[in-house]
N, C-alpha and C positions, 0 to 999 in steps of 0.2 A: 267594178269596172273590168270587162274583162279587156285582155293583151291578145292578138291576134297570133303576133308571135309564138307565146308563151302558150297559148292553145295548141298551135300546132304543134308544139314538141311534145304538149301531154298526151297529142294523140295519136304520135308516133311510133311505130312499129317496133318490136324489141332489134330489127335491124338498124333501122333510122337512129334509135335510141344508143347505140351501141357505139356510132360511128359520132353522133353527137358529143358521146364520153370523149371518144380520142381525139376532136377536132377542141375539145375544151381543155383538152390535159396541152395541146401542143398550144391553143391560145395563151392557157398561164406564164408557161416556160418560158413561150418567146413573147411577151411582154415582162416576164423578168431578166429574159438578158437585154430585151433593150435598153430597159431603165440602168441596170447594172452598167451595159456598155457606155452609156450616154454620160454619165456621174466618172465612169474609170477614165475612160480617154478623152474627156471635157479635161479633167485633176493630171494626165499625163503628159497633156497641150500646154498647159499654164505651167506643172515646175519643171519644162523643159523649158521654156523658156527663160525661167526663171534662176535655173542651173548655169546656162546659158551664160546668163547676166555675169552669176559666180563668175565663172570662170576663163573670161575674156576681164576676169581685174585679177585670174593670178597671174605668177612669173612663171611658178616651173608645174609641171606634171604629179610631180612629190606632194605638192598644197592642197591636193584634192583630196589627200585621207585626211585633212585636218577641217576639211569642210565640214557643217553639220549634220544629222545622218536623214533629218527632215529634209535637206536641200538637196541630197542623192538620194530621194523615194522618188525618181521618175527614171527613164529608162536610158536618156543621157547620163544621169546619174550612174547606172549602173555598170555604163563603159568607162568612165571616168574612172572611175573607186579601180575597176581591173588593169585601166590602167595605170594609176598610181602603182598600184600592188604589183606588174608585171614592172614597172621604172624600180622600184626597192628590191624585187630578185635580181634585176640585170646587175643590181650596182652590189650586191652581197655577192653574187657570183664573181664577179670583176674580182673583189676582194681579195676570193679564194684563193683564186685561179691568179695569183698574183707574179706566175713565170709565164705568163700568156706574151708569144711573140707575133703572133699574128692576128691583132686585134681586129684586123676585118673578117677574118673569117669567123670570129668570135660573136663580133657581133649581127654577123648575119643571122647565125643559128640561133642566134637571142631573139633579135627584131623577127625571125618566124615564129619560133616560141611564143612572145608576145601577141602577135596579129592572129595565132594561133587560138588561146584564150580568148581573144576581146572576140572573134568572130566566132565563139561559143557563146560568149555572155549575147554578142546580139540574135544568136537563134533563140537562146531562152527568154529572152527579153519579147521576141516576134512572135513564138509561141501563147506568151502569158497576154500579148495585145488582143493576138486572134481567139482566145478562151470565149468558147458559146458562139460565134460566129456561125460557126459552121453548123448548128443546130438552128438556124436563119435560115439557110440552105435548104436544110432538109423539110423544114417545117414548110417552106413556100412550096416545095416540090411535092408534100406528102398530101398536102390538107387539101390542092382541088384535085386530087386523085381519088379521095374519102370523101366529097362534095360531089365528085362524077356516080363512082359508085352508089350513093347512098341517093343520086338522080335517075339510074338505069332500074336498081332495086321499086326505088318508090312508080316510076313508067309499068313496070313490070307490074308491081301490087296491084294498078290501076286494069291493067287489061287482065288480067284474072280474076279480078273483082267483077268484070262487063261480062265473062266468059261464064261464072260462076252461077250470077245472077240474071243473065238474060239482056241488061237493062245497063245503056250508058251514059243514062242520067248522073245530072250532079252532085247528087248523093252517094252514087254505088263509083263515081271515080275521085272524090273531093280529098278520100284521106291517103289518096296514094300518092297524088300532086302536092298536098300539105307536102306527105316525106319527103317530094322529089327538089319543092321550092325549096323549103326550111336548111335542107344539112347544106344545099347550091349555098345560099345565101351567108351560113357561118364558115360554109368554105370556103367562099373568096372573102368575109371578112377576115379569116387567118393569114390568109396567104398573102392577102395583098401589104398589109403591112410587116410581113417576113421579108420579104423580096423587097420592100422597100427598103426599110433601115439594115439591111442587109449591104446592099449597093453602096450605102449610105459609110457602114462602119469600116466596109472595104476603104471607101476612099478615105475614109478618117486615119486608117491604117496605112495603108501604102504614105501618105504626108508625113505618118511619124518614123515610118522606115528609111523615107527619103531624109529625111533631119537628122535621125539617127547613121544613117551611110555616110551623110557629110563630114558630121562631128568625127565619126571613127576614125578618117582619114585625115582630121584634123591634128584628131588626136596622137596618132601615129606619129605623123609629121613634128610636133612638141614632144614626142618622145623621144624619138631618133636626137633633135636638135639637143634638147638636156641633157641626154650620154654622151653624146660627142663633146658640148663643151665640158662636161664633166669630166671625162677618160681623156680627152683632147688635152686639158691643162694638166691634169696629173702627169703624162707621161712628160708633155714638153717639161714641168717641172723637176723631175727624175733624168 
């Protein structure tokens, strides 16, 4: 049986042929990051929620290194644990620093300290969401540029071929339009679902950034409050 398709790329031009490779290597890649994207940020929706849940049932900011390390593998998660970690420096420092008289000013340079960190962990954390994205991007922009091209090439074969032979019969123009349909056609099959799930993962992304900006401010705010009554009753009891 033969394959129309499959014909005309065996009868493709070592140009046609060449642009076929790269429009197939960029097909692979970006149907592996979709699936990758689709499985990571589907897993990073559900235990932020799920973190979530945690931890509107603890009391203080401290509880969250005693979490499981399964329930902070998500990216709420990951401001959490810095913030636990940044509330246990403020209070070892306090410690130290135990002829400190002017606790506001102390704790300013802390609480920047702290927002300092947590809004590193959430650029690494937006970093590791948008991983392969941006080869979405490229892929949708590159592949009907390589689908143009490889339609100008195969136009061009054909009128050379008319020019060559005399004769602009269906024969002497049939393998130039093969090249010119064939790479058109795997070229907007690449591109279109690049730029789709592209659009796609952005908006997936921007909801986990907006959840995660809320949390962080949340978070802040329970931090701030557990130093103060913390520091707050030490000194009134001193």
């Amino acid at each position: 049986m033969n394959i129309p398709v499959v014909e005309m790329v065996l009868r493709a031009g070592w140009v046609a042929r060449f642009i076929l490779i790269l429009l197939g290597f960029f097909s692979i890649v970006t149907w592996a990051i979709i699936f990758n994207r689709m499985f990571f940020l589907g897993k990073s929706a559900k235990k932020n929620r799920l973190f979530l849940k945690k931890y509107n049932g603890l009391r203080t900011v401290a509880e969250i290194s005693k979490v499981d390390k399964n329930e902070t593998a998500c990216p709420l998660g990951a401001l959490g644990k810095m913030g636990a970690s940044e509330y246990n420096r403020i209070i070892d420092d306090s410690h130290t620093l135990s002829g400190v008289r002017d606790w506001s000013f102390f704790l300013q340079s802390q609480f920047g300290m702290a927002l300092e960190k947590i809004n590193k962990t959430f650029s690494e954390t937006v970093r590791t969401l948008d991983k392969g994205i941006i080869f979405l991007a490229i892929a949708s922009s590159v592949a009907p540029f390589l689908g143009l091209l490889g339609t100008v090439w195969g136009i061009m074969n054909s009128f050379y071929q008319i020019g060559n032979q005399g004769s602009a019969s269906l024969p002497v123009v049939a393998p130039g339009i093969a090249e010119a349909l064939i790479v058109t056609m795997i070229g907007l099959a690449v591109a279109i679902p690049a730029v789709l799930f592209y659009n796609y993962f952005v908006h997936r992304v921007e909801l986990i950034e907006n959840e995660m900006d809320e949390f962080k401010n949340l978070l802040l705010a329970h931090l701030k409050r557990d130093i103060f009554i913390l520091l707050y009753g030490k000194n009134k009891e001193q």
